[in-house]
C-alpha positions as CSV (number, residue, x, y, z in Angstrom):
1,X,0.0,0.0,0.0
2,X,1.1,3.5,-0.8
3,X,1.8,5.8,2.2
4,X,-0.4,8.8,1.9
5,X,2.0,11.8,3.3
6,X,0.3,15.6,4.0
7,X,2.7,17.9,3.3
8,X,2.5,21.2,4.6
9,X,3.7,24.6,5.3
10,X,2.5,26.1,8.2
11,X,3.1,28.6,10.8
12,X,4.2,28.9,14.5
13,X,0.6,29.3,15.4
14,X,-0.5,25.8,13.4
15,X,-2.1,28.2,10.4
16,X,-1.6,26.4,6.4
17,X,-3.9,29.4,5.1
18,X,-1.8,31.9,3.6
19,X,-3.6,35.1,4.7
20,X,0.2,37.1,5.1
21,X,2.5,37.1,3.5
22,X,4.7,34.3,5.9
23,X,5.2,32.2,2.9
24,X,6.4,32.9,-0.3
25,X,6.6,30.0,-2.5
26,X,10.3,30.6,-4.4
27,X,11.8,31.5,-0.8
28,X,12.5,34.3,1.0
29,X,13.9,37.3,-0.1
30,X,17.7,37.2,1.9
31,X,16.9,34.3,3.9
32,X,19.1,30.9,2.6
33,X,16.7,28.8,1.9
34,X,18.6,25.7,0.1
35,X,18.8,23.4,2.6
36,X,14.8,23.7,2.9
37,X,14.7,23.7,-1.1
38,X,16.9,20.4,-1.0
39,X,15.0,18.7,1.9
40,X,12.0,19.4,-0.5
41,X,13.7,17.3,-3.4
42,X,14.8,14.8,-1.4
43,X,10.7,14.3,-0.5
44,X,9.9,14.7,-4.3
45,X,12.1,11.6,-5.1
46,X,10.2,9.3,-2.6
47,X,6.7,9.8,-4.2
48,X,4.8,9.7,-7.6
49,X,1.7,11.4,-7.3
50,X,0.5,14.7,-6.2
51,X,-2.8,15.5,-4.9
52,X,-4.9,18.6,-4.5
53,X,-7.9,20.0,-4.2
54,X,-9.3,21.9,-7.0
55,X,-8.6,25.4,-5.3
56,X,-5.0,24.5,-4.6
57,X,-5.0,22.7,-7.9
58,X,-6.0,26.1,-10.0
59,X,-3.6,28.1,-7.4
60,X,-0.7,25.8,-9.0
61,X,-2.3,25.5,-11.9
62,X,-2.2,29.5,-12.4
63,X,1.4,30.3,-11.0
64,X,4.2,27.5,-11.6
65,X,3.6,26.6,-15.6
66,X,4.0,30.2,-16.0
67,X,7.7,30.5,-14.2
68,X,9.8,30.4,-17.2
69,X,13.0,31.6,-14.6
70,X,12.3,29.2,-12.1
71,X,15.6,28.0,-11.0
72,X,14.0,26.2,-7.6
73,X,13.3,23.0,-9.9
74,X,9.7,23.1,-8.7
75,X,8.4,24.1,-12.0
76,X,10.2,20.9,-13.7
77,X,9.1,18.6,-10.6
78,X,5.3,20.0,-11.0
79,X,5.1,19.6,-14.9
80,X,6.4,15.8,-14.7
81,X,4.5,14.6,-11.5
82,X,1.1,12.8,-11.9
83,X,-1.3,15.3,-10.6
84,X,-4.3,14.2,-8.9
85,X,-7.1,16.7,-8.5
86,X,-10.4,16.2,-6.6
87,X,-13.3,18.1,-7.9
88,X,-17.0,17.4,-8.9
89,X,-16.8,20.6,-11.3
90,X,-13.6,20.6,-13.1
91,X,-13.8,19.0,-16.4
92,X,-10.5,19.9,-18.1
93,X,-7.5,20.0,-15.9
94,X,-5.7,21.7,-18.9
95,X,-2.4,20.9,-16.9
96,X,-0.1,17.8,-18.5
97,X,-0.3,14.9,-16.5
98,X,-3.4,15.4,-14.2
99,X,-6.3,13.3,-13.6
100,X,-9.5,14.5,-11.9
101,X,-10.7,12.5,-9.7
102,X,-14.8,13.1,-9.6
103,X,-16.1,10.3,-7.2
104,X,-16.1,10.7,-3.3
105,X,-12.8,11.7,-2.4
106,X,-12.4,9.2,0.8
107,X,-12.9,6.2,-1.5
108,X,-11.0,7.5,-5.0
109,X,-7.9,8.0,-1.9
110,X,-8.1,4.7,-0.8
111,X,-7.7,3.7,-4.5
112,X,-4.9,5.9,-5.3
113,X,-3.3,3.9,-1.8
114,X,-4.1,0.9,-2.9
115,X,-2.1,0.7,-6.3
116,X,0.6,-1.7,-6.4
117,X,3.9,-0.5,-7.1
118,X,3.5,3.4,-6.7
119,X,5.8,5.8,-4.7
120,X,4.5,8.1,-2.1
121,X,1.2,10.4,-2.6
122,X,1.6,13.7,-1.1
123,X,-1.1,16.3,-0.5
124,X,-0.3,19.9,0.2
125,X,-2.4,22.8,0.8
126,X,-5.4,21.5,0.1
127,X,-7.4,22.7,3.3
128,X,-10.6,20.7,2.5
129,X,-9.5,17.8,1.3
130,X,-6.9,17.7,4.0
131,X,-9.2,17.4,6.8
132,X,-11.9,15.1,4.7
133,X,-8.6,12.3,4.5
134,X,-7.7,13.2,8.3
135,X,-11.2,12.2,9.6
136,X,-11.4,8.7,7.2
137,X,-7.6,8.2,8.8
138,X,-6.0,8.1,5.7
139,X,-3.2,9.7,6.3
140,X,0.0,7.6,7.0
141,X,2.5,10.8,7.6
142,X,2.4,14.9,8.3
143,X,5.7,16.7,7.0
144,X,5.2,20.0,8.4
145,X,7.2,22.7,7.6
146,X,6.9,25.0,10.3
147,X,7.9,29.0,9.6
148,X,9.1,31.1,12.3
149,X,5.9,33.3,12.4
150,X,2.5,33.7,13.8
151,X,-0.5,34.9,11.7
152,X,-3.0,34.6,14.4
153,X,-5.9,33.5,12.4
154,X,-6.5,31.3,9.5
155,X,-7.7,27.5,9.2
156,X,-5.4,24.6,10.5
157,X,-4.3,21.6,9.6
158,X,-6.6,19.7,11.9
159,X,-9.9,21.4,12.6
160,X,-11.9,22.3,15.6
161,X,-12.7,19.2,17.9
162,X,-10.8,17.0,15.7
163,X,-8.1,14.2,17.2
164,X,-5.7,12.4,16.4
165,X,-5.1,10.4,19.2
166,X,-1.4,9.9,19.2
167,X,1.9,11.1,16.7
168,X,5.0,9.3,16.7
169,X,8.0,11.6,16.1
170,X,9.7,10.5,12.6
171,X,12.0,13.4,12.3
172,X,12.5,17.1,13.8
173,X,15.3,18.9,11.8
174,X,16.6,22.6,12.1
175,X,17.1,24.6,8.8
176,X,19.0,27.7,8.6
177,X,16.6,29.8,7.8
178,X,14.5,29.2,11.1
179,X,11.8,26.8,9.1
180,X,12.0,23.6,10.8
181,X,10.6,19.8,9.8
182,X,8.4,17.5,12.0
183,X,7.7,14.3,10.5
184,X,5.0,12.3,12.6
185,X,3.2,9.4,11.6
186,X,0.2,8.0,13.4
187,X,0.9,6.6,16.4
């Protein structure tokens, strides 16, 4: 089975909603961010399969095709990755190698999991989606990537009265930017 893996950025304060500007998605002006950029290659290498929700999806959809400069290797990574978007309105991704995925999210996830041979599946931003695959406990790892900042409002990764009843530590790493990584898979 494929290891479903939510992948987010979020802040001090447990925010993924970008409401300031605390995130900027080709780094931070003045602040070395290649160790963070690396660590986020090494991730892309373990999986196969992206996969958003149709907000997120447009979002990417709208901004990375069209970085021409990009010199992160995001853009490349993005364009070659099978992109999985869940939506019940979307008809044409318009966006090389994506599949929508119209049916009931839970179950077109456990599908998706369920394909031999595949790499990791990795869902970021997402919000909805997120917390839909959360409650059906589909999730088999959280790679957070916590920036030094607090936005003080915004939705979270795991909503109001939601639990999860225990996280086993996989990894907590330090980069030199002040962004650091917590790995946790259910406990």
């Amino acid at each position: 089975m494929r290891t479903l893996a939510i992948t987010q950025n979020i802040t001090v304060d447990g925010s993924i909603e970008m409401i300031t500007d605390w995130f900027d998605p080709q780094g931070h002006a003045g602040a070395d961010m290649s160790d963070v950029l690396e660590e986020s290659h090494r991730q892309d290498e373990r999986s196969d399969a992206l996969l958003l929700g149709r907000r997120t999806f447009e979002d990417f959809r709208g901004y990375w095709p069209l970085r021409t400069d990009d010199t992160t290797g995001i853009t490349a990574y993005l364009d070659r990755v099978a992109k999985y978007v869940v939506s019940g309105t979307l008809t044409d991704p318009g966006w090389r190698n994506s599949t929508v995925l119209k049916g009931d999210p839970v179950e077109e996830v456990r599908r998706l999991k369920a394909e031999e041979g595949g790499k990791d599946i990795v869902l970021t931003g997402s919000i909805t989606l997120a917390h839909a695959l959360i409650a059906a406990g589909l999730v088999d790892e959280y790679r957070l990537f916590v920036y030094p900042a607090v936005q003080g409002r915004g939705r979270r990764l795991f909503p109001d009265g939601h639990e999860v009843p225990g996280l086993r530590l996989l990894e907590s790493r330090a980069f030199r930017s002040g962004i650091t990584l917590q790995r946790y898979a259910p406990a």
